[in-house]
C-alpha positions in Angstrom: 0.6 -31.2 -13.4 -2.8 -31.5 -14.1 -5.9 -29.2 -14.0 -9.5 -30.7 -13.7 -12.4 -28.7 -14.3 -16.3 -30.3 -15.0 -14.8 -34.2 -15.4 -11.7 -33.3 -17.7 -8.3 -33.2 -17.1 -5.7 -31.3 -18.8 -2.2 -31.9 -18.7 1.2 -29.9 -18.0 3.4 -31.7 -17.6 5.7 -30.4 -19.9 5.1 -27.4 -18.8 8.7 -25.5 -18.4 10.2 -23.8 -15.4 10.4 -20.5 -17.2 6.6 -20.6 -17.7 4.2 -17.6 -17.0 1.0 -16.6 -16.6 -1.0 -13.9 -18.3 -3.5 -13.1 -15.6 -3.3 -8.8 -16.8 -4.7 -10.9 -19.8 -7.6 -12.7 -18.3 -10.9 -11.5 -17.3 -11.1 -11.3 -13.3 -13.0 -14.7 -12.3 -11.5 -16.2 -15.1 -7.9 -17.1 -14.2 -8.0 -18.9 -11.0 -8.0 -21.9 -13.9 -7.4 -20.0 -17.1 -4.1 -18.7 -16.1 -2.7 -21.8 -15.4 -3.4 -23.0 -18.9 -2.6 -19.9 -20.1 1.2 -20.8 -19.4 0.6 -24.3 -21.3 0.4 -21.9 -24.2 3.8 -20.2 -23.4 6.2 -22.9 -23.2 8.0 -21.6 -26.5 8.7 -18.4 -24.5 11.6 -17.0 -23.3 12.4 -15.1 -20.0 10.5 -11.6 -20.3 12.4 -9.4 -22.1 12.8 -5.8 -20.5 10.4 -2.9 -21.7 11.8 0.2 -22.6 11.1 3.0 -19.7 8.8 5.5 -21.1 10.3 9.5 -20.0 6.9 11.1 -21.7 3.4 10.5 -20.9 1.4 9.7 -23.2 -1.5 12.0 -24.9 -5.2 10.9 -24.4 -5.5 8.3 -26.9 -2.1 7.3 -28.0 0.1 4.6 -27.2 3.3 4.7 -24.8 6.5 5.7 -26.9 8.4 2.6 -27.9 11.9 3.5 -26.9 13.1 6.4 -24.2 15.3 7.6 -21.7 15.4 7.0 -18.0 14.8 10.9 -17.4 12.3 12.3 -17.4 11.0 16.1 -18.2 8.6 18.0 -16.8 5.2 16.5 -18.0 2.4 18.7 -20.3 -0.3 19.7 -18.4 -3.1 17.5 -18.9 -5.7 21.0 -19.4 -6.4 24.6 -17.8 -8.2 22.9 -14.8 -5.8 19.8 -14.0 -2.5 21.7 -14.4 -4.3 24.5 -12.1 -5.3 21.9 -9.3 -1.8 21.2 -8.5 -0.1 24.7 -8.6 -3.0 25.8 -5.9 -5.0 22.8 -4.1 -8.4 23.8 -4.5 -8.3 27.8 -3.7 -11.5 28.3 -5.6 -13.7 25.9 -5.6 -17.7 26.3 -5.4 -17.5 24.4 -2.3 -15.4 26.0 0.0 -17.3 28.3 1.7 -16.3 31.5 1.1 -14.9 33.2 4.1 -12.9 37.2 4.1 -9.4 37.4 4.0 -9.2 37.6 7.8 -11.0 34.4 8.4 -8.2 32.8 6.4 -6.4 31.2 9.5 -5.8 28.4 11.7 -8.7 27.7 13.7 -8.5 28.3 17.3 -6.3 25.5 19.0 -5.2 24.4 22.5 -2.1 26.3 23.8 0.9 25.6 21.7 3.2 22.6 22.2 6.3 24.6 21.3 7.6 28.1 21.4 6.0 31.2 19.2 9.2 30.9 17.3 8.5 27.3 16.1 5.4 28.3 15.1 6.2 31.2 13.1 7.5 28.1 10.7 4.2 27.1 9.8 1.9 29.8 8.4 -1.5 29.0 7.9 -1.7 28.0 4.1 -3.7 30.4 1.8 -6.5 28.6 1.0 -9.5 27.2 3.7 -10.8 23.7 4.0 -14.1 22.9 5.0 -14.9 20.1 7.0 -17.1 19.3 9.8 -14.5 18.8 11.8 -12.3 21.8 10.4 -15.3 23.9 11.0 -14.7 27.3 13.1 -14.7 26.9 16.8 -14.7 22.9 16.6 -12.6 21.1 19.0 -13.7 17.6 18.0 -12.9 16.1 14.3 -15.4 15.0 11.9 -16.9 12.1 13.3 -17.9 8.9 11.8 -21.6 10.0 11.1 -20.6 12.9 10.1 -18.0 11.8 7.7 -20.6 8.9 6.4 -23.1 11.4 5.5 -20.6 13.9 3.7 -20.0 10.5 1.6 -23.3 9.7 0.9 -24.0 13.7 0.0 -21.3 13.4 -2.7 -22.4 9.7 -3.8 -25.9 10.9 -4.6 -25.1 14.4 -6.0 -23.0 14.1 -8.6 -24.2 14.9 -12.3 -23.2 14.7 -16.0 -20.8 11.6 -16.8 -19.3 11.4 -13.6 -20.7 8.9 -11.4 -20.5 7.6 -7.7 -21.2 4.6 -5.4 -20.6 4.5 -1.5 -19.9 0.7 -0.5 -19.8 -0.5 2.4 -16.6 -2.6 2.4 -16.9 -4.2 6.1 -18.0 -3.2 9.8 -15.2 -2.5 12.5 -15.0 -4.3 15.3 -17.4 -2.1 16.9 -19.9 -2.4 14.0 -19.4 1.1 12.2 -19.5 0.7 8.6 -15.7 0.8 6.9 -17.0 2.8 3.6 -15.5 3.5 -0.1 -16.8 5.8 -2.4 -15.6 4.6 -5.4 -15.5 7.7 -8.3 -15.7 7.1 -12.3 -16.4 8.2 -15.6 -16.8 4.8 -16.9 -20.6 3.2 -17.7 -20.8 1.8 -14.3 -19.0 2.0 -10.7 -19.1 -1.9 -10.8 -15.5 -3.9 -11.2 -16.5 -5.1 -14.5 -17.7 -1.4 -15.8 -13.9 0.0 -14.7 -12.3 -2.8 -16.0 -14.2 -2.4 -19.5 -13.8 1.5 -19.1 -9.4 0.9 -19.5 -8.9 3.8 -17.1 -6.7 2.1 -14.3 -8.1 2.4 -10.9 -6.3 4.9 -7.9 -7.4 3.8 -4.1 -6.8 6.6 -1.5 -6.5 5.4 2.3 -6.7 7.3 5.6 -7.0 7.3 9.2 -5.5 3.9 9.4 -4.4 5.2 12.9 -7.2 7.3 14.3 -5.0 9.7 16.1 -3.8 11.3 12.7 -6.8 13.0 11.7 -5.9 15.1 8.6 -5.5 12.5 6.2 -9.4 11.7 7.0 -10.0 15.1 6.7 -8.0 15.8 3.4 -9.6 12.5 1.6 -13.4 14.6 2.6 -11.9 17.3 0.8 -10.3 14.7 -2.0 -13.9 13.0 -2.9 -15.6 16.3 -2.6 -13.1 17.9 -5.5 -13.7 14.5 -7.4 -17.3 14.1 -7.7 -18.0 17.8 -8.7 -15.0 20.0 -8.2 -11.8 20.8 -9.7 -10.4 17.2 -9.6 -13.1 16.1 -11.7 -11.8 16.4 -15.2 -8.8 13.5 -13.9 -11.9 10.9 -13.7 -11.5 10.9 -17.8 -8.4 9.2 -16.9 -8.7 7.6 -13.8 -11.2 6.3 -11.6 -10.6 6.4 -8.1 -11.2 5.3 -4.3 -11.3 7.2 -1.5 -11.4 5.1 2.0 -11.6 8.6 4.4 -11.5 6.2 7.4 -10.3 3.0 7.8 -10.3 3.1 11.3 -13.0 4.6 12.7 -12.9 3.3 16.0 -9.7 4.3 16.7 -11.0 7.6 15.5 -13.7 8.3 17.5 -11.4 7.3 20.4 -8.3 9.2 19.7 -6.3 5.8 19.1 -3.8 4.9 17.0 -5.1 1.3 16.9 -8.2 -0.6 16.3 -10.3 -1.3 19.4 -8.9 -4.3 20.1 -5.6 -2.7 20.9 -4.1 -3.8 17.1 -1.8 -1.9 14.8 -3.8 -2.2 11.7 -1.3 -0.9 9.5 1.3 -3.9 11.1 -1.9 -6.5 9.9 -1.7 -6.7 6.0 0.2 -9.6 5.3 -1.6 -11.5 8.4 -5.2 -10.1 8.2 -6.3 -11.0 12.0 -8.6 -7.6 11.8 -12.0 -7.1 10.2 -10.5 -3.6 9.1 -7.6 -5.3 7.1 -9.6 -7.8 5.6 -12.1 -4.9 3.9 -8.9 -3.0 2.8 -7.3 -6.1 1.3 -11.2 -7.3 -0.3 -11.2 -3.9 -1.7 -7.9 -4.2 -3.5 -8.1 -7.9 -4.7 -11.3 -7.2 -6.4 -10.6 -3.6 -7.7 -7.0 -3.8 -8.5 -5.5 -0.3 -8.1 -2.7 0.2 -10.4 -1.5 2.7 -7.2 -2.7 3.2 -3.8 -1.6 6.4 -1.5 -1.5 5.6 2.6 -2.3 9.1 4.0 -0.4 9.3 7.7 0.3 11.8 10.3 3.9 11.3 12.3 5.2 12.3 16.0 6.3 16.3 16.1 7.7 16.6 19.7 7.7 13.6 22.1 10.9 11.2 21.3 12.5 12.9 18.9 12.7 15.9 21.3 13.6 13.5 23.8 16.4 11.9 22.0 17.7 14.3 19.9 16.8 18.2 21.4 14.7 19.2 18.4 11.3 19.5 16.7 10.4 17.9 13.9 10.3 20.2 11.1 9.1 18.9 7.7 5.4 19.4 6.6 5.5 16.1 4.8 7.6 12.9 4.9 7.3 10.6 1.9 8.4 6.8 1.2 7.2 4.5 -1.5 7.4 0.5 -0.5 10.5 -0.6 1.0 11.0 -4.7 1.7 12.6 -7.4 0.1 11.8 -8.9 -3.6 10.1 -5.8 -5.1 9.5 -5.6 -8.4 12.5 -2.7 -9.9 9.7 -1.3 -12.3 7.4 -0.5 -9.3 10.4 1.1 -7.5 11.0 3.2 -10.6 7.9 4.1 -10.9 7.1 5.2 -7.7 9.8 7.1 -7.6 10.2 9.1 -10.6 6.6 9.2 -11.9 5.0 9.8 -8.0 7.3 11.2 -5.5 9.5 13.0 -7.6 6.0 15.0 -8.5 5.1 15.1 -5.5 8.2 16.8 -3.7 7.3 19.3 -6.5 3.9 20.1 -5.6 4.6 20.5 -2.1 8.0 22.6 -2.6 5.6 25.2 -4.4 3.2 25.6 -1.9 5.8 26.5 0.9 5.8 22.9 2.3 8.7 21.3 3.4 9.2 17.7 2.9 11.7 15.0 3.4 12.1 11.0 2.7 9.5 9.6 5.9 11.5 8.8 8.7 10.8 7.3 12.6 12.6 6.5 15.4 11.8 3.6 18.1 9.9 4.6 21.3 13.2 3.1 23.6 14.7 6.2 25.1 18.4 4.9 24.5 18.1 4.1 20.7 19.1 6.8 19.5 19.0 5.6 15.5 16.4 6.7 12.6 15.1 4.5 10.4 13.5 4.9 7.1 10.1 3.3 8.0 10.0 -0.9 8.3 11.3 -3.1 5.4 8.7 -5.8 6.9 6.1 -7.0 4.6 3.4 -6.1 7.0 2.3 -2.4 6.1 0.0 -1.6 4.3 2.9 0.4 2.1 5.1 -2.9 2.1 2.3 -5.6 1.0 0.9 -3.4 -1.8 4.1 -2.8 -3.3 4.2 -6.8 -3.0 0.7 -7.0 -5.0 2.8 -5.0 -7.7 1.6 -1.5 -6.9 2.6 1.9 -6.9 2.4 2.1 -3.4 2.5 5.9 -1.7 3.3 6.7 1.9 2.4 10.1 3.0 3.0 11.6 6.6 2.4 15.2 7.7 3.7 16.8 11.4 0.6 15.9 13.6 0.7 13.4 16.3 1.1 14.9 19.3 0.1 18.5 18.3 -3.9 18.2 18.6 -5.9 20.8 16.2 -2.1 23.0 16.1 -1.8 23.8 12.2 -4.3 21.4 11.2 -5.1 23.6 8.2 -1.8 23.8 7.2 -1.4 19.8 7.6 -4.1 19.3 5.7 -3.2 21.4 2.9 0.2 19.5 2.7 -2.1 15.7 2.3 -4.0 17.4 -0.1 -1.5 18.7 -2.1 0.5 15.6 -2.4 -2.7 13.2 -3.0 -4.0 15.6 -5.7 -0.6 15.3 -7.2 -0.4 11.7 -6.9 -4.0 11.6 -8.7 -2.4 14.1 -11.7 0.8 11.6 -12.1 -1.8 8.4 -12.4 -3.9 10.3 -14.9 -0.8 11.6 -16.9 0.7 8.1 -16.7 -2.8 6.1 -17.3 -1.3 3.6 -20.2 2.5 3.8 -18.8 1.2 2.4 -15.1 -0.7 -0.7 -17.1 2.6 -1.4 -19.5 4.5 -1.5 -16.2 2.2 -3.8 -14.4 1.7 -6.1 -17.6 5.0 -6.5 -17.5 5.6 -7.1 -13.8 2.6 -9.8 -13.8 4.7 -12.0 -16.3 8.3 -11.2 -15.3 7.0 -12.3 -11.5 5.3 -15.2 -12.6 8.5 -16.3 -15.2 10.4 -16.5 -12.1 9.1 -19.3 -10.7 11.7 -22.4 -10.1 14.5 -20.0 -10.9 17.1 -18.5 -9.2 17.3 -16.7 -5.6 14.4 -15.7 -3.2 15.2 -13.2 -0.9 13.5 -14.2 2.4 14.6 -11.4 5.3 16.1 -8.3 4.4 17.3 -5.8 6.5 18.1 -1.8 6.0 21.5 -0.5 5.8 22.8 1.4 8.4 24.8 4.9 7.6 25.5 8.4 9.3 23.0 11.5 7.8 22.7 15.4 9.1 19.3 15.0 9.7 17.5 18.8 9.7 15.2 19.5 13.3 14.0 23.0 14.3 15.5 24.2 18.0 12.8 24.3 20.5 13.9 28.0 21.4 14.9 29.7 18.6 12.6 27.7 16.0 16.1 27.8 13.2 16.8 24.9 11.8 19.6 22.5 13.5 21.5 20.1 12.0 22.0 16.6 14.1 24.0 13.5 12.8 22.0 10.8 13.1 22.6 7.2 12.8 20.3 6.8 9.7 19.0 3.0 8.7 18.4 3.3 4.8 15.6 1.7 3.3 16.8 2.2 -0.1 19.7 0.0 -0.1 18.4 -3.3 1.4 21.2 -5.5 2.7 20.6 -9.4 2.2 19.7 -11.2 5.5 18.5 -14.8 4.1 18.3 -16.4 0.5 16.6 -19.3 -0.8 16.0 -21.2 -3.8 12.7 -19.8 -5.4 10.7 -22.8 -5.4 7.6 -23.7 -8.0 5.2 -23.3 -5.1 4.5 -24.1 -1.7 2.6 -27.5 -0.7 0.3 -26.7 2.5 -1.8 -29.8 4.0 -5.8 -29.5 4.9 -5.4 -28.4 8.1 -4.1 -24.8 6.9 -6.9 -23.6 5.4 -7.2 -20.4 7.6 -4.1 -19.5 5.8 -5.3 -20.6 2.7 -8.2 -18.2 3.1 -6.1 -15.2 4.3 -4.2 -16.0 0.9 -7.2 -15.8 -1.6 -8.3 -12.7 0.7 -4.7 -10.9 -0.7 -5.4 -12.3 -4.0 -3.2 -15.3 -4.4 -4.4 -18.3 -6.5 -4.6 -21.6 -4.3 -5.6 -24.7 -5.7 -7.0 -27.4 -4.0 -5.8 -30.9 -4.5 -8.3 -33.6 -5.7 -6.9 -37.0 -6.4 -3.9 -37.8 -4.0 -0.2 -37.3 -5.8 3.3 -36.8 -4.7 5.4 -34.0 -5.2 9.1 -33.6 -5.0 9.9 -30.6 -2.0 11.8 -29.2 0.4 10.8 -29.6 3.9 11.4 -28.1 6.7 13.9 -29.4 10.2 13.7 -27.0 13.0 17.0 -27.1 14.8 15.9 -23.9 17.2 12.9 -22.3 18.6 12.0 -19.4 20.8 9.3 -16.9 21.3 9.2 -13.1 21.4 7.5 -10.5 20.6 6.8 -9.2 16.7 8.9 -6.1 16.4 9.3 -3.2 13.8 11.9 0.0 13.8 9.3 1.6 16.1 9.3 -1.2 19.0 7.4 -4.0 19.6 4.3 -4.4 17.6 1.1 -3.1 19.1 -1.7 -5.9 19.8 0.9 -8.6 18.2 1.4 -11.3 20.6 4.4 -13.2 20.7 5.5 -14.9 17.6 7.5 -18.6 17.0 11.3 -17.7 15.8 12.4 -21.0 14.3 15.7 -21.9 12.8 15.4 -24.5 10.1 17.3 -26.5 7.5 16.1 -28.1 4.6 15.6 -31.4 3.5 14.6 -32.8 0.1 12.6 -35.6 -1.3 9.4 -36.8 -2.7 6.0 -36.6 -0.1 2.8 -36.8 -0.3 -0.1 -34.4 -1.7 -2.9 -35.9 -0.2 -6.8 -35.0 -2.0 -8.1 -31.6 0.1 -4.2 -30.3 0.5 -3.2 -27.3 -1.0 -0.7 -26.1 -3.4 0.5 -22.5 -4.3 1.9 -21.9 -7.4 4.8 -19.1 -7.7 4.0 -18.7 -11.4 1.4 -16.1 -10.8 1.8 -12.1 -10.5 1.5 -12.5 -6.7 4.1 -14.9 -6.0 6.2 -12.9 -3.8 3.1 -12.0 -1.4 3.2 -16.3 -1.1 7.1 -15.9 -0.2 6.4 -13.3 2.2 4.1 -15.2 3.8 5.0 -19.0 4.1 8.6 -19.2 4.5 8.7 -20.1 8.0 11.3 -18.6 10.1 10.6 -14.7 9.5 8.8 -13.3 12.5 6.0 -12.5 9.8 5.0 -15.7 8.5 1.7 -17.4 8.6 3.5 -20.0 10.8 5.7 -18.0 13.3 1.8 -16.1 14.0 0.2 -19.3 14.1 -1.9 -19.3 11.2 0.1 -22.3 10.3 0.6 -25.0 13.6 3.1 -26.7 12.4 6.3 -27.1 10.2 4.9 -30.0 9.1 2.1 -28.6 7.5 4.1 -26.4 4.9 6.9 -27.6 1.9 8.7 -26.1 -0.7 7.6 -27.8 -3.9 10.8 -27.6 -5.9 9.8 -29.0 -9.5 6.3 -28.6 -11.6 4.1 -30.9 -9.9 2.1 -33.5 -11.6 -1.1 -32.9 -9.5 -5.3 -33.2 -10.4 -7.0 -29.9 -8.8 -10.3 -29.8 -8.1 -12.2 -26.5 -10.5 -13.8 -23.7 -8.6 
């Protein structure tokens, strides 16, 4: 392989299979190029060795411990304020309006979906949120002027070392602005002023479907606490972006999908909407070390149709769950984030489960444990090698019912999510350093899982009667995301070959923040191709039904041929030696019904190979 940059050309050709890229390492523009050489300079190396697991977080200042156990205690607080904000979520801030101990209740609401008996489950919490749309007597949410001016308030108001920016990250596809307000302590809100500050970066996401309001509603609340409230003290840690809305035209509509009839949160690995795109800008160029998906999920409608109950739990919670994820980012999700989480919530009073749905056929009577498809936003940025948060509180289908109480359970599991990444600032960056080269190192070794699929079991799965309002124990046929079961394995190749003509997926790639090279002197490569020996079409499904605003997609069967063929000058290659390489698998192996190809971002098999040995290529420099 070759790399040339200005007239030079710098050879690799010895470059070994085991070779890896440093790209934690390299400034942010730099290692499009630099990280390729960078792996020149590792050929000596070894496969990564594993890290110990740190049980303690570190204190401000020091380094991670170098050796301990798998369990871990109870963390220090990290002061009187922070250890405060998650014990009560923001009971006494300056700016929540003060209101007498009567007002303290659920704002009037339409007549109750259920029985007086379910809803002596869910108290109003003890503490008032203040909102536009949580205001007294409202019947409409905050709406998207609204909410961008509450922004703007906070981005302009804030004093002392904090400091805050509002971007505008896109337009929907009715032209409302998709906004960030991005939150530091560092010199600067810019990408290089947070990388230079060491703090890692937290993004929070709402309102991906606009008929779950409270997440939007709770992220107000989030930013407000931030900028100059009791969550402020984290930014010496962390700096942080809150998204409110990231669908604001399914908002203002009462949707759950974008206003071309889309499921947004289905479109991360393809990126066919504008609203997509900004999310996946925003976290290519900002890196969050961990981002939290705020969600709202179906009380009454199928499950009381299928099963005879109400749902019951204030909050269901799920880290990413598909195929080739990094065991360090499962671990840490899970001990360092949701474990602290079901905490949190458990001492306010809220109930909470692992998140859970069921499909919208009448006869399918099975739950699953949320998709294993890399196509939510949950799934693709585990893939990107982040701690990757799903949180759902009882909402759809309920209107305004308990929306104080709902959004007191988002709020208490994002501000605890926020305390875990401040507490675990230097453990979350060992992790992903690590993760970036043991990806990378895996390149032309091994196994590739290319379709996984959960594993079905039996649970007693805990529902409320729709009389009585006790709780009701149904055995379910439960489909575990823990434990995926192997559908489809490949060889893990050194890269993927893709000709000119796929450059719309070649763009959706660098948009995710995969390194592409382009080819500039004509070569040859030794690959795997691909022989379709079957072909249908149907329509893109996930454990809910069939995919909202997906189309049909191409289900190919395929062998696999090898031999030397041509890398022509303006063709692509993909290297599987970078942090990302998974995202690549994810998305170019053909006959998965979420592939570039089977969505026709890629026309034809012919288009795509598996290069199986390092390539000895010229690349044109960016």
């Amino acid at each position: 392989m070759q790399i040339r940059s200005r007239g030079f050309a710098l050879p690799i050709t010895a470059m070994p299979q085991h070779a890896v890229f440093l790209s934690a390492f390299l400034p942010r523009n730099a290692w499009r190029l630099s990280a390729v050489a960078a792996a020149a300079l590792l050929t000596a190396c070894g496969s990564t060795p594993l890290p110990p697991w740190p049980a303690m977080p570190p204190k401000a200042g020091q380094q991670p411990p170098a050796a301990a156990t798998a369990t871990r205690p109870v963390p220090p607080p990290l002061g009187t304020q922070r250890a405060g904000v998650v014990a009560t979520p923001i009971p006494s801030s300056p700016l929540v309006t003060g209101m007498p101990e009567a007002a303290v209740q659920a704002p009037a609401a339409d007549a109750l979906p259920y029985s007086e008996a379910v809803a002596a489950r869910f108290p109003a919490p003890a503490v008032r949120y203040d909102t536009p749309g949580l205001a007294d007597g409202r019947r409409a949410f905050t709406t998207n002027a609204e909410a961008s001016q509450w922004l703007r308030g906070l981005a302009t108001s804030v004093k002392g070392s904090t400091r805050a920016e509002l971007l505008d990250i896109g337009r929907s596809q009715r032209g409302v602005p998709l906004q960030a307000l991005v939150l530091s302590r560092a010199g600067g809100t810019d990408i290089a002023s947070l990388d230079a500050s060491g703090r890692p970066t937290v993004l929070l996401i709402g309102q991906q479907h606009g008929d779950e309001p409270a997440g939007g509603e709770a992220l107000l609340v989030i930013a407000r606490e931030l900028s100059q409230g009791l969550l402020e003290p984290l930014l010496d840690r962390i700096n942080v972006i809150v998204v409110p809305r990231a669908n604001p035209d399914g908002a203002e509509a009462g949707t759950r999908v974008t206003a071309n009839g889309i499921d947004m949160n289905r479109d991360h690995l393809l990126l066919n909407t504008p609203e997509a795109q900004a999310l996946a800008k925003l976290t290519r160029d900002y890196r969050p070390v961990a981002v939290v998906d705020s969600h709202e999920y179906t009380v009454i409608g199928r499950f009381l149709q299928k099963f005879g109950g109400i749902q019951r739990y204030d909050a269901l919670l799920q880290h990413a769950t598909t195929a080739n994820m990094p065991e360090f980012i499962n671990k840490a999700a899970l001990e360092w984030f949701r474990q602290p989480m079901v905490s949190a919530l458990t001492a306010q009073g809220l109930t909470n489960e692992w998140y859970y749905t069921t499909s919208t056929n009448p006869d399918d009577l099975r739950i699953s444990m949320g998709g294993v498809q890399p196509d939510t936003g949950r799934n693709v940025n585990g893939l990107k090698n982040t701690v990757s948060m799903l949180v759902e509180t009882r909402g759809v289908g309920i209107g305004r019912t308990d929306i104080q109480r709902r959004v007191n359970a988002q709020v208490t599991a994002v501000t605890s999510a926020l305390r875990s990444a401040a507490e675990r600032a230097a453990n979350l960056e060992e992790v992903r350093s690590f993760v970036a080269r043991d990806t990378s190192a895996q390149a032309c070794r091994g196994q590739v899982v290319v379709e996984a699929a959960q594993t079905p079991t039996q649970r007693d799965l805990l529902m409320l009667d729709p009389q009585t309002g006790a709780d009701r124990a149904t055995r379910v046929d439960w489909n575990s995301s823990l434990e995926l079961r192997t559908v489809k394995t490949r060889a893990r190749p050194c890269g993927y070959w893709l000709a000119g003509t796929a450059a719309p997926a070649v763009d959706r790639l660098r948009l995710l923040g995969l390194q592409v090279m382009r080819v500039a002197e004509q070569g040859s490569v030794l690959a795997d191709t691909y022989q379709e020996t079957n072909r249908d079409t149907a329509a893109r499904q996930d454990v809910r039904g069939t995919v909202a605003g997906a189309g049909d997609v191409v289900r190919v069967q395929t062998t696999l041929s090898r031999s030397a063929i041509d890398a022509p000058a303006g063709s692509f290659y993909v290297p599987l030696n970078q942090p990302l390489a998974n995202l690549a698998v994810a998305a170019l192996e053909p006959d998965t019904q979420n592939s570039y190809f089977a969505n026709h971002l890629i026309g034809s098999l012919s288009e795509t190979a598996r290069v199986m040995a390092p390539p000895s290529l010229v690349f044109e420099g960016d």
